[in-house]
C-alpha positions in Angstrom: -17.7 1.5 -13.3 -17.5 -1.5 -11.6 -16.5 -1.9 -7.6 -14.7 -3.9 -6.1 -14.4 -5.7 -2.4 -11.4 -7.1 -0.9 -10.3 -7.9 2.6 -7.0 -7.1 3.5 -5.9 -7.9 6.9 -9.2 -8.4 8.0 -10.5 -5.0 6.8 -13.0 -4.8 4.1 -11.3 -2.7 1.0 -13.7 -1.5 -1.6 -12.0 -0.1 -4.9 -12.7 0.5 -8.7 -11.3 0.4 -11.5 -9.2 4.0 -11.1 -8.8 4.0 -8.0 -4.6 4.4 -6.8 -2.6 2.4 -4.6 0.5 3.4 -3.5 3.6 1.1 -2.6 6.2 3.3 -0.7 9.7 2.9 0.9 11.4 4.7 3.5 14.7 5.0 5.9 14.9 5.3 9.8 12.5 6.1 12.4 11.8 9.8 11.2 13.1 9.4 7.5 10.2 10.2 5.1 8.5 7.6 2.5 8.8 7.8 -1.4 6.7 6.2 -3.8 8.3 3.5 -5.5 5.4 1.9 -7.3 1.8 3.0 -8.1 -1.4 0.7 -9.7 -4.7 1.6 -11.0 -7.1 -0.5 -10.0 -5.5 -3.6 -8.9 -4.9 -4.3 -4.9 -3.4 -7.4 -5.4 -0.7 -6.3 -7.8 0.3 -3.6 -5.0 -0.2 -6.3 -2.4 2.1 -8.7 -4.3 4.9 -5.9 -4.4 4.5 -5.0 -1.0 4.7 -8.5 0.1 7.4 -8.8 -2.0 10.0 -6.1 -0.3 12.0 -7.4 2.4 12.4 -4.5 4.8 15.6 -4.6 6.8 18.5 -2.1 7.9 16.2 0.8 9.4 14.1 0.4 6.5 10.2 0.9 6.5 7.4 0.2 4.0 3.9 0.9 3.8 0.6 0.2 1.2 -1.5 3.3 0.4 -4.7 4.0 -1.2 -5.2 7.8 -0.9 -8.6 8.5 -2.0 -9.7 6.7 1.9 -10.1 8.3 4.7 -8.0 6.3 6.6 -5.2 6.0 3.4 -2.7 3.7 4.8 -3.8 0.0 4.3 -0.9 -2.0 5.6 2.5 -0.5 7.6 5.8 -2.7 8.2 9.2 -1.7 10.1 12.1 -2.9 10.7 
């Protein structure tokens, strides 16, 4: 299994190939997130989408890998 380093935001993200990211979308300042996309093994697919959603209107978005210990990678409100 091979791993993986990128750096995200200027944090150091090491990965393989099953590891899950998470893209995940959410309304107002308590409203819950739900996942709207998922990808095996491929941060820059999920950073694409996530860079790709334009958050407006109370919304909220936010890039997860859960198998960290620190899961959430990236966080944007409006």
């Amino acid at each position: 299994m091979k791993t993986f380093v990128n750096e995200l935001n200027g944090k150091k993200i090491a990965y393989t190939e099953e590891t899950m990211f998470l893209v995940q979308l959410g309304k107002g300042s308590k409203g819950s997130y739900q996942t709207k996309w998922h990808f095996k093994g491929s941060l820059s697919m999920a950073v694409w989408y996530y860079n790709g959603i334009n958050v407006g209107l109370g919304y909220k978005k936010r890039l997860l890998m859960p198998s960290s210990p620190k899961p959430v990678l990236a966080v944007q409100r409006s």
